[in-house]
GULO-639759 format. One line per 4 residues: number of its first residue (from 1); their letters; for each residue x, y, z of C-alpha. Coordinates in Angstrom, 1 decimal. Each point is the difference from the previous one (the first is absolute). Last residue first. Example, Ala and Ser with C-alpha at 12.3 -4.5 7.8 and 13.67 -1.06 7.14 Angstrom:
2) sa) 13.7,-1.1,7.1 ~ -1.4,-3.4,0.7 .
REM end
This chain:
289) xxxx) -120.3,181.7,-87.1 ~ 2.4,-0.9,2.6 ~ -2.1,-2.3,1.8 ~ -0.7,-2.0,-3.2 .
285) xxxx) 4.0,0.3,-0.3 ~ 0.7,-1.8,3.2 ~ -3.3,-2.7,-0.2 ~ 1.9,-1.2,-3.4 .
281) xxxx) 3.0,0.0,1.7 ~ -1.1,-2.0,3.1 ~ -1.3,-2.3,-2.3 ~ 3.0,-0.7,-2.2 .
277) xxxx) 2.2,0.2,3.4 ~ -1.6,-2.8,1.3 ~ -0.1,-2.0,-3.1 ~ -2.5,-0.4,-2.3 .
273) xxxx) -0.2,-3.4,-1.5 ~ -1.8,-0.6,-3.9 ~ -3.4,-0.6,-0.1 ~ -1.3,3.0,-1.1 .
269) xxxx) 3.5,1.2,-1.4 ~ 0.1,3.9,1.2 ~ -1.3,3.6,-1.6 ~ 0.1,3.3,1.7 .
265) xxxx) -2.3,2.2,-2.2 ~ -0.5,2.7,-2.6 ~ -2.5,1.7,-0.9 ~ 0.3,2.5,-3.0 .
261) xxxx) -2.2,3.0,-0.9 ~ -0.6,0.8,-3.2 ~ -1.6,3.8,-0.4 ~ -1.7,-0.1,-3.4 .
257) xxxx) 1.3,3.6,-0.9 ~ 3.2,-1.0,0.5 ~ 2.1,1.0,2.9 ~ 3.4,2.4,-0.5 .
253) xxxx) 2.8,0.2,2.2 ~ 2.4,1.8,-0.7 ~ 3.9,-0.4,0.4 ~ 2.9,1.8,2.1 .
249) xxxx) -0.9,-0.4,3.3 ~ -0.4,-3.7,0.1 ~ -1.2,-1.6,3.0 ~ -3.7,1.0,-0.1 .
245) xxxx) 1.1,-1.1,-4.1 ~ 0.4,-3.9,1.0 ~ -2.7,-0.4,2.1 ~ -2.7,1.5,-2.7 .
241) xxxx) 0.9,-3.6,-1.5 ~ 2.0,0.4,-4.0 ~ -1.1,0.7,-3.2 ~ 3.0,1.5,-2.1 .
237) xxxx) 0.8,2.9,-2.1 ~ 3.2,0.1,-3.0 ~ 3.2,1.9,-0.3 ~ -1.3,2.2,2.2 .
233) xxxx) 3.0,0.3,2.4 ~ -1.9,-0.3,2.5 ~ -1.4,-2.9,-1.6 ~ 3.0,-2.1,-0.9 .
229) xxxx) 1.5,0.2,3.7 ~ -2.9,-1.1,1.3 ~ -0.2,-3.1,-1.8 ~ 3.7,-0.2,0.0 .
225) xxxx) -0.6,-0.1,4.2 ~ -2.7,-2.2,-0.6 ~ 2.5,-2.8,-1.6 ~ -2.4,-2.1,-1.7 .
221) xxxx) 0.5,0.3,-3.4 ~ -1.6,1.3,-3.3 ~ 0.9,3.3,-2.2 ~ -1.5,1.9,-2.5 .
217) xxxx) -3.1,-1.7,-0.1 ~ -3.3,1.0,-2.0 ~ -2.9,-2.2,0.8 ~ -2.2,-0.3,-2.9 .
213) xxxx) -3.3,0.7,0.7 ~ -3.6,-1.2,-0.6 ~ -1.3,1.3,3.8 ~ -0.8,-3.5,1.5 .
209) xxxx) 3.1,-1.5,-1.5 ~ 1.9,3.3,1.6 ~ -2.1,-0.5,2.8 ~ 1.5,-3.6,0.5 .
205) xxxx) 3.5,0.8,-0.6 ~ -0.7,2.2,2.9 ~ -1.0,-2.3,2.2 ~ 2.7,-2.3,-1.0 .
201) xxxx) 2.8,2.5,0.9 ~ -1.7,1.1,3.6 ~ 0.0,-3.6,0.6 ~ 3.7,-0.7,-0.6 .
197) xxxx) 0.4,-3.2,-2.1 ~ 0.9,2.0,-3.2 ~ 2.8,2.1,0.6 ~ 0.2,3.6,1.2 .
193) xxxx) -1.1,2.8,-2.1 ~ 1.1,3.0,-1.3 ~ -2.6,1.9,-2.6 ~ 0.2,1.9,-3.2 .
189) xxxx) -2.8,2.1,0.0 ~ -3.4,-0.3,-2.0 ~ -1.2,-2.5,2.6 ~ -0.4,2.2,3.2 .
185) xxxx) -2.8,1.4,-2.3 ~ -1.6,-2.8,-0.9 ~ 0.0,-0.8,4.0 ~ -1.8,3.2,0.6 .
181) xxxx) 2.0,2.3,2.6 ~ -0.7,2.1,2.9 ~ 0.7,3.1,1.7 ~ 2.8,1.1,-2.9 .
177) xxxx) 2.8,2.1,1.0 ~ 2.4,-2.5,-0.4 ~ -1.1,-0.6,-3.1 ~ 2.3,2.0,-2.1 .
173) xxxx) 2.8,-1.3,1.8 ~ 1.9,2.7,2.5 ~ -0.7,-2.3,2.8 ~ 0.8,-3.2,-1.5 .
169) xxxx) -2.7,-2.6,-0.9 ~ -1.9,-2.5,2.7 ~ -3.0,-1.6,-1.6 ~ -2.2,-1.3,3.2 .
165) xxxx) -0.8,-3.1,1.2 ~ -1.8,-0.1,3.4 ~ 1.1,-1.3,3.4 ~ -2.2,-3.1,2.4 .
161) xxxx) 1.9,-1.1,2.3 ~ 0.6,-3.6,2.0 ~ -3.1,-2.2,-0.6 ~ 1.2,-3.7,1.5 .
157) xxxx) 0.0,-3.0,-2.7 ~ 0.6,-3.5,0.2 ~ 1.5,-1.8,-2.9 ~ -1.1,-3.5,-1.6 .
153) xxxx) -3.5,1.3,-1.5 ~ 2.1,2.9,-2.7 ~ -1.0,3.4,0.8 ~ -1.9,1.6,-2.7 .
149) xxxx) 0.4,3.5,1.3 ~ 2.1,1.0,3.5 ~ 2.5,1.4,-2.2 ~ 3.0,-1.8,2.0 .
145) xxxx) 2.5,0.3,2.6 ~ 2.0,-2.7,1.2 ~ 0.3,-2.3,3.2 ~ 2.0,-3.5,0.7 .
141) xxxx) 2.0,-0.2,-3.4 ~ 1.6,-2.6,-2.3 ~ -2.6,-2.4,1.2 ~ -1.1,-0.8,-3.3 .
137) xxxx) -3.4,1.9,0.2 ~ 1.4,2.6,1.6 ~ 3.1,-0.2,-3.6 ~ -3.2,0.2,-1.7 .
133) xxxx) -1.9,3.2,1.5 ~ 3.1,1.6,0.3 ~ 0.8,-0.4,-3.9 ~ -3.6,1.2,-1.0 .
129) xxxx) 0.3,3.4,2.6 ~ 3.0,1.0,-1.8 ~ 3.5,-0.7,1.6 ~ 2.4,1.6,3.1 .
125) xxxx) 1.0,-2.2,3.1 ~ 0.2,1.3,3.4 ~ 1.7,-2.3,1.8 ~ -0.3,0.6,3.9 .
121) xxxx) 2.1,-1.5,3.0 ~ -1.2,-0.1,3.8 ~ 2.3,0.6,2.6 ~ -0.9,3.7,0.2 .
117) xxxx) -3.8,-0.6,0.5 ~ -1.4,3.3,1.1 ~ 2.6,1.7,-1.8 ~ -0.2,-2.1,-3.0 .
113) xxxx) -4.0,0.6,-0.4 ~ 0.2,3.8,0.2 ~ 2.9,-0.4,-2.9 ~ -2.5,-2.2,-1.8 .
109) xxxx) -2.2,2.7,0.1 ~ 1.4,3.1,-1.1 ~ 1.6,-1.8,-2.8 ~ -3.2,-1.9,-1.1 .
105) xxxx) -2.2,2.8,-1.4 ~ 2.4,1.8,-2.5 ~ 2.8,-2.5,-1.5 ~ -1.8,-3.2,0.6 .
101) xxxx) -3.4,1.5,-0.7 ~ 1.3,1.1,-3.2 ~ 2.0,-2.3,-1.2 ~ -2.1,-2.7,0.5 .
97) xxxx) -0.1,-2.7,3.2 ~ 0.9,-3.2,1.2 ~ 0.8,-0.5,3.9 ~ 2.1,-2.7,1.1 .
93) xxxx) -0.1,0.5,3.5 ~ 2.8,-2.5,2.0 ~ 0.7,-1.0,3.7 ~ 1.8,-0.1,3.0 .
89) xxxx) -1.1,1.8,3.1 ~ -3.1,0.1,-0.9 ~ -0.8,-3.1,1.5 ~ 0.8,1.0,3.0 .
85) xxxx) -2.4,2.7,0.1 ~ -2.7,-3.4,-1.5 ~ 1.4,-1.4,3.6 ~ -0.8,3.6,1.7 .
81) xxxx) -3.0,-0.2,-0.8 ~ -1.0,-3.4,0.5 ~ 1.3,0.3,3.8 ~ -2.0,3.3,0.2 .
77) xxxx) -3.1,-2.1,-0.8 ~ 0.6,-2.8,2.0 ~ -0.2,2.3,3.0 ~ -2.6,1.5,-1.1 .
73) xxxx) -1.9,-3.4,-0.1 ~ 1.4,-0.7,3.4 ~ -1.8,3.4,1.5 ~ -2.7,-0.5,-1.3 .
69) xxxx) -0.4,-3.5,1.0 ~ 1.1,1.4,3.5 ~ -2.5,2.2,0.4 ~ -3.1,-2.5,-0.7 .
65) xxxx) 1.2,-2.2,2.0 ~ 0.9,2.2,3.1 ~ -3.7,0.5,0.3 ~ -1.2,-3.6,-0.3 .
61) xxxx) 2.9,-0.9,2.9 ~ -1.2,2.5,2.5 ~ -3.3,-1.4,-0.6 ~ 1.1,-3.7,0.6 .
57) xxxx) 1.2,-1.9,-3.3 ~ -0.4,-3.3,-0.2 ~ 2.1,-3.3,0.5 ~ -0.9,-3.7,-0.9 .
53) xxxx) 1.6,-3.1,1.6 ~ -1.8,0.2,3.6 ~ -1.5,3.7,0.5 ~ 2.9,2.3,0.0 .
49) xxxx) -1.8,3.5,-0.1 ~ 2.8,2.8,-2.1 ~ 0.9,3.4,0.4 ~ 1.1,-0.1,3.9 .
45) xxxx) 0.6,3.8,1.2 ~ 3.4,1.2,1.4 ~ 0.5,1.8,-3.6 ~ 3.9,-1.2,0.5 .
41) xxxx) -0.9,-3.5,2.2 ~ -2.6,-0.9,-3.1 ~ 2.7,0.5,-2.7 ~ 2.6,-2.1,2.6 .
37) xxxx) -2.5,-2.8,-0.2 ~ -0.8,-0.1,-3.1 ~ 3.6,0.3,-1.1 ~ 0.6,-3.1,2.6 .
33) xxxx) -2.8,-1.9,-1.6 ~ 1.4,0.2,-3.4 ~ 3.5,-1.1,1.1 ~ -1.8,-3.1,1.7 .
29) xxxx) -2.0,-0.7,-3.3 ~ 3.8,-0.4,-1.6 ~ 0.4,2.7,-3.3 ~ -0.9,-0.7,-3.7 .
25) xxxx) -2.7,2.6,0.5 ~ -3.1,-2.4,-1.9 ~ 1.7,-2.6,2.3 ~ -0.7,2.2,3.2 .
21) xxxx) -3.3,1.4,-1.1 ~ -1.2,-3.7,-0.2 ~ 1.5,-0.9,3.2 ~ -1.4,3.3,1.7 .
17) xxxx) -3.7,0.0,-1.4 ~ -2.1,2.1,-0.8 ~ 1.5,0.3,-3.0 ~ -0.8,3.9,-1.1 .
13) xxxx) 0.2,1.3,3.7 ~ 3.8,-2.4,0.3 ~ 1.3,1.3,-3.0 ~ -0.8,3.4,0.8 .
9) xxxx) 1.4,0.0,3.6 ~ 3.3,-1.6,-1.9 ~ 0.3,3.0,-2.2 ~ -0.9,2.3,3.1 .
5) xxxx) 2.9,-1.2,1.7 ~ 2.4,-0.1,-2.6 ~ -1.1,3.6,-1.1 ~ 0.9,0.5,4.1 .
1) x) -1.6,2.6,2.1 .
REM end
C-alpha cells in the first residue's frame, strides 16, 4: 500500500470531492482518480459511492479512513523528526554556568550530550549567577544556570537540582571533625571566597549581615582549583555546594546548623528563540538527572 495512495484517499474522504481534493493536492483530478482507482484494485473493494458530483465513503472506505489518518499522521511525525535530527547536525549551545556546576555537574553531561550529537558544538562559559542572568538577557547566551530565587520576569526557568551549602575545611582542620557548624562560628576563621556575583558569595555575605560579622578574607578569586587548593592546605575554609566535596577526597564537608539548601535551575530568555539544539539540550540533561 502506497503513502501516496492513502494521502490522496484522505484528501478525497475529507473533500468529498475529486476536483476540490485535486486542487487542494496540486496534482491533475485525472491523476487523482487513477490513484483511486489503483488503491481500490489493490484492496479489490470500492471505498467510495460516486453519486453525481459528490463522493462518499462506502463501508470499506469508513474503515480504511480511520487507519490511514493514523497512519499519515505518523508518517508526518517521523518526517519532523528526523528534520529537527537534521537540524542537529549543525548548531550551537551556549550554556552559562558557575564554577562549580561547570567543573562538577556538567562534565559528565555535556560529554553524554556530544556523543549523541557529535556535530553539534558546546561553549561552556564560566561567570556568577548575576552575570549569566544579564548576558541571557542580552542574548549573549541560550541556557544558564541560576539560583532559582528572585528570578527576573524576562527569563524562563526549569528546576534542575537542588544541593546544599556546606563549610568545606581540610581534613586534618580542627573542624573537620565537627557534625555541624553555626554560621558565627564559620565566621571566626579566615575564609576563601569567590567573587561577588556568585550566589553562594552573596548568600553568605548576607548571613554575615544577618549575623553582625565581619567577613575575614585571606584571599578572593574565582579559580576553584586555588579555592581548593587554599583549603587543603588550611590556609583559610570555604563554603562551597555538597557537589564539590563528593568529588573531592581530600576536604570536609561540613553543613550548618540551619541546613541551606540551594535550588538551582535551567534558565532561558522568555521571549528570546530557542533553537533545536537549545531544546533538545535542555530535555538531554533533564533526562540525565
Amino acid at each position: 500500500m502506497d503513502s501516496k495512495h492513502l494521502k490522496h484517499f484522505v484528501a478525497v474522504a475529507e473533500h468529498e470531492h475529486f476536483t476540490q481534493a485535486a486542487k487542494a493536492l496540486h496534482i491533475a483530478q485525472p491523476a487523482l482518480s487513477i490513484s483511486i482507482k489503483k488503491l481500490e484494485q489493490s484492496l479489490g473493494v470500492e471505498l467510495f459511492r460516486r453519486e453525481d458530483r459528490k463522493v462518499s465513503l462506502t463501508d470499506e472506505g469508513a474503515v480504511l479512513f480511520e487507519h490511514a489518518k493514523r497512519v499519515l499522521q505518523q508518517l508526518d511525525d517521523a518526517q519532523l523528526a528526523i528534520n529537527e535530527l537534521k537540524g542537529l547536525e549543525k548548531g550551537e549551545v551556549r550554556l552559562g554556568a558557575p564554577s562549580m556546576m561547570g567543573s562538577y555537574f556538567f562534565p559528565q553531561v555535556l560529554m553524554a550530550f556530544k556523543s549523541r550529537y557529535p556535530n553539534l558544538k558546546l561553549t561552556l562559559v564560566d561567570a556568577g549567577t548575576h552575570s549569566i542572568r544579564q548576558m541571557l538577557l542580552d542574548g549573549e547566551l541560550d541556557i544558564g544556570v541560576i539560583n532559582d530565587e528572585n528570578v527576573p520576569e524576562d527569563l524562563e526557568t526549569d528546576h534542575l537540582l537542588r544541593s546544599e551549602m556546606v563549610a568545606v575545611v581540610a581534613r586534618e582542620h580542627e573542624l573537620a571533625s565537627r557534625n555541624s557548624i553555626s554560621f558565627d562560628e564559620f565566621f571566626e576563621h579566615e575564609l576563601v571566597m569567590f567573587k561577588a556575583g556568585y550566589f553562594h558569595r552573596d548568600f553568605i555575605e548576607n548571613q554575615a549581615n544577618l549575623c553582625g560579622k565581619e567577613m575575614k578574607f585571606s584571599f578572593e578569586t574565582n579559580l576553584l582549583p586555588m579555592i581548593l587548593s587554599i583549603v587543603k592546605h588550611e590556609f583559610a575554609i570555604t563554603a562551597l555546594l555538597e557537589l564539590v566535596t563528593q568529588h573531592e577526597k581530600d576536604v570536609i564537608a561540613i553543613p550548618f546548623d540551619d541546613r541551606v539548601q540551594l535550588d538551582l535551575a535551567l534558565a532561558w530568555r522568555k521571549d528570546g528563540y530557542l533553537s533545536i539544539a537549545d531544546k533538545t539540550f535542555i530535555d538531554f540533561v533533564k533526562q540525565y538527572v
